[in-house]
C-alpha positions as CSV (number, residue, x, y, z in Angstrom):
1,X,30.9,-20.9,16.9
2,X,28.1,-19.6,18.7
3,X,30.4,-17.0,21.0
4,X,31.5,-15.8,17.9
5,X,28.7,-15.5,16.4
6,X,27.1,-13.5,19.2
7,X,29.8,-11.2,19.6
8,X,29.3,-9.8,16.5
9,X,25.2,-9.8,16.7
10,X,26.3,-7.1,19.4
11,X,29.1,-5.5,17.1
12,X,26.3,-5.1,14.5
13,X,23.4,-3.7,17.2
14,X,26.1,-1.0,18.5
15,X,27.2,-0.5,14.8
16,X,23.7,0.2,13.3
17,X,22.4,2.1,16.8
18,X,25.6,5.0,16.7
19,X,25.0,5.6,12.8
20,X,22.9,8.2,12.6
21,X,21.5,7.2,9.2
22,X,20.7,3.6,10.3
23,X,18.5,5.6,13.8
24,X,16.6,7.0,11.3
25,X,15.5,4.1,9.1
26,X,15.0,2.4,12.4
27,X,13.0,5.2,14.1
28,X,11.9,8.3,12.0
29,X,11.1,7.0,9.1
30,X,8.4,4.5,10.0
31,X,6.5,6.6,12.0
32,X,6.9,9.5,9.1
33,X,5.4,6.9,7.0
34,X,2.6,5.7,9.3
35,X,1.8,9.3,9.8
36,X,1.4,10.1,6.4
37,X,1.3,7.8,4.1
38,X,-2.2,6.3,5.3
39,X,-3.9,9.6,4.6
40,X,-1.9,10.2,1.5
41,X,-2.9,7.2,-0.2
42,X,-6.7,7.0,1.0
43,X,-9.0,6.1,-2.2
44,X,-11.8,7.4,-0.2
45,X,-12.8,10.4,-2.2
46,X,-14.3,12.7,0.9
47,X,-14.1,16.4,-0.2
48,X,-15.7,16.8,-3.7
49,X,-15.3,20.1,-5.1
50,X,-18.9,20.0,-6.9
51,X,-20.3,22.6,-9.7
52,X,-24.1,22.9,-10.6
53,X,-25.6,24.2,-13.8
54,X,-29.1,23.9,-13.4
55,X,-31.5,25.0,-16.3
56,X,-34.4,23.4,-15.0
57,X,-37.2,25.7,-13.4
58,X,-38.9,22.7,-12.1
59,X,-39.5,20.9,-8.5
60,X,-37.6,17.9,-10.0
61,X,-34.2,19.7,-11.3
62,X,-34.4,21.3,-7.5
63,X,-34.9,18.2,-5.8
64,X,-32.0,16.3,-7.9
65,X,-29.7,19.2,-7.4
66,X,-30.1,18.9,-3.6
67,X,-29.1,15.5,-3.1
68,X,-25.4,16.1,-4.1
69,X,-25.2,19.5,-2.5
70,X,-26.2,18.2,0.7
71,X,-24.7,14.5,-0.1
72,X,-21.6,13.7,2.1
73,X,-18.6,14.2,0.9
74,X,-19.7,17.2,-1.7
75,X,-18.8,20.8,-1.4
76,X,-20.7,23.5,-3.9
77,X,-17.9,25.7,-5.2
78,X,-19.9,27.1,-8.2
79,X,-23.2,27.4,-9.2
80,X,-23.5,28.2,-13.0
81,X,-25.7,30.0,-15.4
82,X,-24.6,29.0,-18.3
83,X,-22.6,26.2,-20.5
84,X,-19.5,28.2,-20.9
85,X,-19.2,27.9,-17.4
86,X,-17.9,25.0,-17.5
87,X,-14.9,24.8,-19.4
88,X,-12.6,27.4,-17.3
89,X,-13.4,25.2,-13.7
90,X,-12.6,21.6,-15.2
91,X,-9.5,23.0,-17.2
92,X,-8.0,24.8,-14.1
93,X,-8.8,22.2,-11.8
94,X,-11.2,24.0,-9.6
95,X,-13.6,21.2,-9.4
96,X,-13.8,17.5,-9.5
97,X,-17.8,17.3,-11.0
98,X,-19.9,19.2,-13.0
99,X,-23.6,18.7,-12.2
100,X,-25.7,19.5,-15.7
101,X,-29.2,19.2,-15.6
102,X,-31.2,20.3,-18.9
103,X,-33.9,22.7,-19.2
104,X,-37.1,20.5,-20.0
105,X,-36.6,17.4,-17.0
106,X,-39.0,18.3,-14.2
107,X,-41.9,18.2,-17.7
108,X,-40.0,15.1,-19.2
109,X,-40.2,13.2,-15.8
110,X,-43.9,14.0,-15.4
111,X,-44.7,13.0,-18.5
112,X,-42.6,10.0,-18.7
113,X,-40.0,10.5,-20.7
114,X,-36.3,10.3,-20.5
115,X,-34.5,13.0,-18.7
116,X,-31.0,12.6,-19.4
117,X,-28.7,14.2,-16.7
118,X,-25.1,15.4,-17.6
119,X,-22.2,14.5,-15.3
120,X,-18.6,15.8,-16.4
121,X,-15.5,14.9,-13.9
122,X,-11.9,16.0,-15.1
123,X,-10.2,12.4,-16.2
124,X,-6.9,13.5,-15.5
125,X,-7.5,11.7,-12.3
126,X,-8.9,8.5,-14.0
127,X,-9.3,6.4,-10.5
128,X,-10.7,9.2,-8.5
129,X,-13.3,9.7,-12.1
130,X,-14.4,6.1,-11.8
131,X,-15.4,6.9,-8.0
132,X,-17.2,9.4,-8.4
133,X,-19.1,8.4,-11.5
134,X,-20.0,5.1,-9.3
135,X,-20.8,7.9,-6.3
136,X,-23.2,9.6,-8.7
137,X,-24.7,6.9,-10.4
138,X,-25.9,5.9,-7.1
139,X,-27.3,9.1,-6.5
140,X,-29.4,8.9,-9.2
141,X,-30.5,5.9,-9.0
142,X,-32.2,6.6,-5.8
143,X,-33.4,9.5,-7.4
144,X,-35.1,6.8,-9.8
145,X,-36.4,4.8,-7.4
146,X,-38.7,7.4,-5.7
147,X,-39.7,8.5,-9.0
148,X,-41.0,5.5,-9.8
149,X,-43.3,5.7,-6.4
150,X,-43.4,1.4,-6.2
151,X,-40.8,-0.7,-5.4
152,X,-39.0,-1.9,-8.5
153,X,-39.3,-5.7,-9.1
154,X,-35.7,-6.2,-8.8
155,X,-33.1,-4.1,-7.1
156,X,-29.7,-4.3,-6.3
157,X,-29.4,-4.7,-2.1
158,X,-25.2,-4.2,-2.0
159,X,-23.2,-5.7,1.4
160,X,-19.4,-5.7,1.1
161,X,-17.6,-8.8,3.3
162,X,-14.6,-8.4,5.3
163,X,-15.2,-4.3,4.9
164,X,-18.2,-3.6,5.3
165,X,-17.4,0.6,4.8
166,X,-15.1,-0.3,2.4
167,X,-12.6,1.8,4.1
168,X,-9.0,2.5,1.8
169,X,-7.5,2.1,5.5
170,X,-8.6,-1.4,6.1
171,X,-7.0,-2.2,2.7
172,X,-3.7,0.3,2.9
173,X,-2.1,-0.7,6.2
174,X,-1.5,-4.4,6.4
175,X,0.1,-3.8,3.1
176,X,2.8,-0.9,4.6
177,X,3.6,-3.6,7.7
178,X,5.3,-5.5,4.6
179,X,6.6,-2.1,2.8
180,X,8.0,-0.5,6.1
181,X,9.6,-3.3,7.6
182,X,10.9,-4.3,3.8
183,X,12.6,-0.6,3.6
184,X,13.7,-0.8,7.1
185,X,15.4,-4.7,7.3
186,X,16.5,-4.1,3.3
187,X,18.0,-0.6,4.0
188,X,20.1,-1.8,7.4
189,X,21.6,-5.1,5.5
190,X,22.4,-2.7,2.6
191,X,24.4,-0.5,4.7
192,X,26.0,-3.0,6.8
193,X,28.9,-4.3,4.6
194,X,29.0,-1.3,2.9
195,X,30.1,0.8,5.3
196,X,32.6,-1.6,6.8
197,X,33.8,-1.8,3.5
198,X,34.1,2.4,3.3
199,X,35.9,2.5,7.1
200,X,38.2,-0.2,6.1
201,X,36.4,-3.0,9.1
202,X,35.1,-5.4,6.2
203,X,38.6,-6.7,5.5
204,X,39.5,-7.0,9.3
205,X,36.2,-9.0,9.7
206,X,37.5,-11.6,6.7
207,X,40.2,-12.2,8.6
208,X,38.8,-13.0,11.6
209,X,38.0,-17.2,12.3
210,X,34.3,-16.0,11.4
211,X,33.0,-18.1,8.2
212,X,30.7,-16.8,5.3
213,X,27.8,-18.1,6.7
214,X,28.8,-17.2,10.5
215,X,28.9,-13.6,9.3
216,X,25.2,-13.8,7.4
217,X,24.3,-15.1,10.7
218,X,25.4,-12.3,12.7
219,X,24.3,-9.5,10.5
220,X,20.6,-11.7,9.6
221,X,20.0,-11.3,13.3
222,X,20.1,-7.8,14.3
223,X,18.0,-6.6,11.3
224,X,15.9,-9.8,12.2
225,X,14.9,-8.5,15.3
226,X,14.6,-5.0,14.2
227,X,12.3,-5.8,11.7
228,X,9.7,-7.8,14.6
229,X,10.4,-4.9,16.6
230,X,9.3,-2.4,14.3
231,X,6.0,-4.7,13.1
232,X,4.9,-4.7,16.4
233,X,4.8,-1.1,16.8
234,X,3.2,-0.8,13.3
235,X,0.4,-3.6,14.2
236,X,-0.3,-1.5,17.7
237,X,-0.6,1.7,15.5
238,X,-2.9,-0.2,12.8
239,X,-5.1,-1.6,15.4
240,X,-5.2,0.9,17.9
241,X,-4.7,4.5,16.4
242,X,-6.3,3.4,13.1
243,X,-8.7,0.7,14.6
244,X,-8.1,-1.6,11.7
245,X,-9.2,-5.1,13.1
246,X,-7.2,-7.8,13.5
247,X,-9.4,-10.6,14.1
248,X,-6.8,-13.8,12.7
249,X,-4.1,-15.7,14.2
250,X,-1.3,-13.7,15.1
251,X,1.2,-16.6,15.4
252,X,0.0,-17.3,11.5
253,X,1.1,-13.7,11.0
254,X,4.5,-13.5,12.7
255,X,5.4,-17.2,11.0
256,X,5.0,-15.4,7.6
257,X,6.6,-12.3,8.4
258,X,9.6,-14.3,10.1
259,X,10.7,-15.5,6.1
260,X,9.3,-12.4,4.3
261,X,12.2,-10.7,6.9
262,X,14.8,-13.1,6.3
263,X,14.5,-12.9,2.0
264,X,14.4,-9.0,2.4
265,X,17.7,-9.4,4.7
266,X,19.0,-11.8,1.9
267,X,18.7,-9.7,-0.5
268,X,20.1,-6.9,1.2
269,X,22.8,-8.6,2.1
270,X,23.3,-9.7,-1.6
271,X,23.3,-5.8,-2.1
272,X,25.9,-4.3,0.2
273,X,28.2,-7.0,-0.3
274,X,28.2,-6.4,-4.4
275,X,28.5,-2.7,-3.4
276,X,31.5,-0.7,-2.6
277,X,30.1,2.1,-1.0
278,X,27.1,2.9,0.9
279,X,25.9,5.5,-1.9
280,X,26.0,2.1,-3.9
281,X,24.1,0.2,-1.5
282,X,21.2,2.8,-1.5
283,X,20.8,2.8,-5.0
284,X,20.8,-0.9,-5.4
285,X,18.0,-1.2,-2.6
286,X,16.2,1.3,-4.1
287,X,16.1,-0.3,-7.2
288,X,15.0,-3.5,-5.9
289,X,12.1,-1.9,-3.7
290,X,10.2,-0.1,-6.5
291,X,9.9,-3.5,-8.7
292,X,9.3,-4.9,-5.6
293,X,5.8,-3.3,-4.2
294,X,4.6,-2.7,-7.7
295,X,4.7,-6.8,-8.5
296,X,3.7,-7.6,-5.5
297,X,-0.5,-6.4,-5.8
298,X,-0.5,-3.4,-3.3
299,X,-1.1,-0.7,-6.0
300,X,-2.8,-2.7,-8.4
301,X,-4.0,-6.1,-8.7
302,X,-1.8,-8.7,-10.0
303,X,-4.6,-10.3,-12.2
304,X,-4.6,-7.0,-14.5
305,X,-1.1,-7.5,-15.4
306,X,0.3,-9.3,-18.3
307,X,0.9,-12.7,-18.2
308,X,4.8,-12.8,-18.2
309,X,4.5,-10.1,-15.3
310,X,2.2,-12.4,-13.4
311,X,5.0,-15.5,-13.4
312,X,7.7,-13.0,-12.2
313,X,5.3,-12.2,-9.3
314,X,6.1,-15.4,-7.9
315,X,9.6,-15.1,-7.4
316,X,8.2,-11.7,-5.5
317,X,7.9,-12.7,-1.5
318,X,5.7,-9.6,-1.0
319,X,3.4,-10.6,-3.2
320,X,2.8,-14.4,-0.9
321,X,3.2,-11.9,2.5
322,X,0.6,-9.1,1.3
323,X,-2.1,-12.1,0.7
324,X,-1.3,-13.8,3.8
325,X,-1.7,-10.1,5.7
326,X,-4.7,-9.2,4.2
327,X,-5.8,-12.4,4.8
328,X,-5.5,-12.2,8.6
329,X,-6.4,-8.3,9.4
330,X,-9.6,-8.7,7.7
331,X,-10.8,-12.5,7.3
332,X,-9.2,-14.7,10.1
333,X,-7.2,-16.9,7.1
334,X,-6.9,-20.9,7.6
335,X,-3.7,-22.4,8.2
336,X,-3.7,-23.9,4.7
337,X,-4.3,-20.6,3.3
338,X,-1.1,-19.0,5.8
339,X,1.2,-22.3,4.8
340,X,0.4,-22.3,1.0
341,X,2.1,-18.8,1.0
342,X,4.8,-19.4,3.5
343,X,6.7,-22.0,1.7
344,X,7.5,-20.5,-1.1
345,X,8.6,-17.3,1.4
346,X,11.1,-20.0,2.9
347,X,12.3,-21.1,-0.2
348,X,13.3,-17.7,-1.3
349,X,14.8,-16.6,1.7
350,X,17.2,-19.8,2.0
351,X,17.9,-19.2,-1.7
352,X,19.0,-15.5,-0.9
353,X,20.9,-15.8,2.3
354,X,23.0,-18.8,0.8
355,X,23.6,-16.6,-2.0
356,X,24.9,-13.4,-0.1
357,X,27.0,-16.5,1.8
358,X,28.3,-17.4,-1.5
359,X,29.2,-13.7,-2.1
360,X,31.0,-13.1,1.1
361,X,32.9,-16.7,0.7
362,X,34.1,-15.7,-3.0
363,X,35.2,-12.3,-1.3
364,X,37.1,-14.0,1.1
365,X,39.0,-16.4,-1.2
C-alpha cells in the first residue's frame, strides 16, 4: 500500500514542479503577495493631503493651524481664502481634510466661549474618514487641554495591549499566512485531477490497484508539504523583514495549520475532481476563496455580521485558524485557547477529504 502510495506522492511532486502554472502558485505568487499586499492593505493613514482655511487673525487660530501642518502624517496642499475653496479639492479628490477655523475663535477662547472648529474629510472613503476624524479629534483635544492651563480632573491615559503602535502590519500578516497558503494548497489540489483529467492520465490512474482513498493520500501529501514549506518562508518574512513578533508557541501554530491545510486540500480536491477541466477547477476555487476570507473575520469582524452569517462562519476553518494565529503572533495563546479551535479544524478536514474520497470512489465505479 504504502509503495504505492509513495510512488505517486513523487508522480504528483514532478507533476506539479514541470507545470509552469502550478511553479507560479508555488513561487511567484506568494512573494508577489507578501510584497505588496502588506503595504496595500495598511489602515495606517500616513500621508494626509491636508487643506487650511483659516479666518482667524488671532495667536489661537495660528497656533491650532500649526499642529496639523506640522503633525505627522499631514501634508499642506492648499491653504485657502475663502469658503468656495472648498468644494473643487473635496469633489476632485485632491485632499483627504479640510481644516476650517472661523473668524472670531482666538476672542471666543479668551473670553470663554465656545469656538467651534470645522473639520470636512471626503466620505467616499468612509474607513479612512473615521481615522482621521479620531486623528483630529485628538488633536484638539490637546489643543483643549493647554487651553485650559490645569490639569483636567479626569482624562483619558490610552495604552493598546498586544500592539502597542497599533500597527495595520501586526494585524494584516498572520492573517495572509492563512490566505496564501489557502490559495496556494487550494489552487494545486484544484489543478491536480483536472489536468489529468484534460491529458487523458486520470483514467489510467483508476485503473491502477490505487484505491480512492490511496489516491487522496497521494495527492493530500505533496500540497501538504508545500503548504508548510511555503508558511515557513512567509513566517521568516513576517518576523524578519516585517519584524512582526512572534512571541507564542510555534508547535501550537503548526498543529493548527497542519488541519487548516488538510480542509483546504479537501476541498480542493472536492473541486478538481467535480471539474472537467482546469479552466473549471479555477473557477470553482475562486469561488470558494472569496466566501472564504470574507466569513472568516480578516476584513471585517465577524461580530458585525448578521446572525445567520455568523453560524455559517463556523463551518469556515479560516475563521478557527485566523483566531488561533492572531492569537500566537501577538499574545502567546494557551493551549486551551489553540485546542478549542483546532477541533473543529480536524473535524472539517476529515469531513472534506472523505468526501473528495467518496467522489473519486463514485468515479471509479
Amino acid at each position: 500500500m504504502w509503495g504505492r502510495i509513495s510512488a505517486l506522492i513523487i508522480k504528483e511532486f514532478l507533476a506539479t514542479l514541470k507545470d509552469k502554472r502550478s511553479r507560479g502558485v508555488i513561487i511567484a505568487l506568494p512573494f508577489f503577495q507578501l510584497l505588496v499586499f502588506p503595504h496595500a492593505t495598511t489602515l495606517d493613514v500616513t500621508s494626509i493631503r491636508l487643506a487650511v482655511l483659516n479666518k482667524d487673525s488671532g495667536t489661537l487660530g495660528r497656533d491650532l493651524a500649526a499642529r496639523f501642518t506640522a503633525g505627522q502624517g499631514f501634508r499642506l496642499v492648499a491653504t485657502l481664502t475663502h469658503d468656495a475653496g472648498i468644494t473643487p479639492l473635496v469633489k476632485a479628490g485632491k485632499v483627504d481634510l479640510v481644516l476650517h477655523i472661523g473668524e472670531n475663535f482666538s476672542q471666543n477662547l479668551k473670553q470663554g466661549l465656545s469656538a467651534p472648529v470645522q473639520l470636512i474629510v471626503d466620505g467616499r472613503n468612509s474607513n479612512t474618514a473615521l481615522i482621521l476624524l479620531n486623528y483630529t479629534s485628538q488633536i484638539v483635544a490637546d489643543f483643549n487641554r493647554e487651553m485650559a492651563r490645569q490639569p483636567l480632573p479626569a482624562h483619558l491615559v490610552e495604552r493598546a495591549w498586544f500592539n502597542p503602535n497599533l500597527l495595520s502590519f501586526w494585524s494584516m500578516l498572520p492573517g495572509f499566512l492563512a490566505i496564501i497558503t489557502l490559495v496556494a494548497t487550494l489552487s494545486i489540489t484544484g489543478f491536480a485531477v483536472a489536468r489529468e483529467k484534460e491529458v487523458g492520465t486520470f483514467q489510467q490512474l483508476l485503473v491502477t490497484p490505487l484505491r480512492p482513498m490511496e489516491i487522496v493520500i497521494g495527492k493530500t501529501i505533496p500540497a501538504l508539504i508545500i503548504g508548510l514549506g511555503e508558511s515557513i518562508v512567509i513566517l521568516l518574512i513576517a518576523v524578519y523583514g516585517y519584524e512582526v513578533p512572534l512571541i507564542g508557541n510555534l508547535l501550537f501554530l503548526y498543529l493548527s495549520l497542519f488541519f487548516f491545510l488538510l480542509s483546504s486540500i479537501g476541498t480542493g480536491l472536492m473541486i478538481s475532481s467535480l471539474a472537467r477541466t482546469q479552466q473549471q477547477a479555477l473557477l470553482g476555487a475562486f469561488f470558494f476563496i472569496v466566501p472564504t476570507v470574507i466569513l472568516s473575520g480578516f476584513a471585517s469582524p465577524i461580530a458585525n455580521m448578521p446572525e445567520w452569517i455568523q453560524i455559517l462562519t463556523y463551518l469556515n476553518p479560516m475563521r478557527y485558524f485566523l483566531e488561533i494565529s492572531h492569537g500566537i503572533f501577538l499574545k502567546d495563546a494557551s493551549a486551551e485557547f489553540v485546542l478549542a479551535r483546532v477541533w473543529p479544524m480536524a473535524l472539517i478536514a476529515s469531513t472534506a477529504l472523505l468526501l473528495a474520497a467518496w467522489l473519486f470512489r463514485r468515479r471509479l465505479y
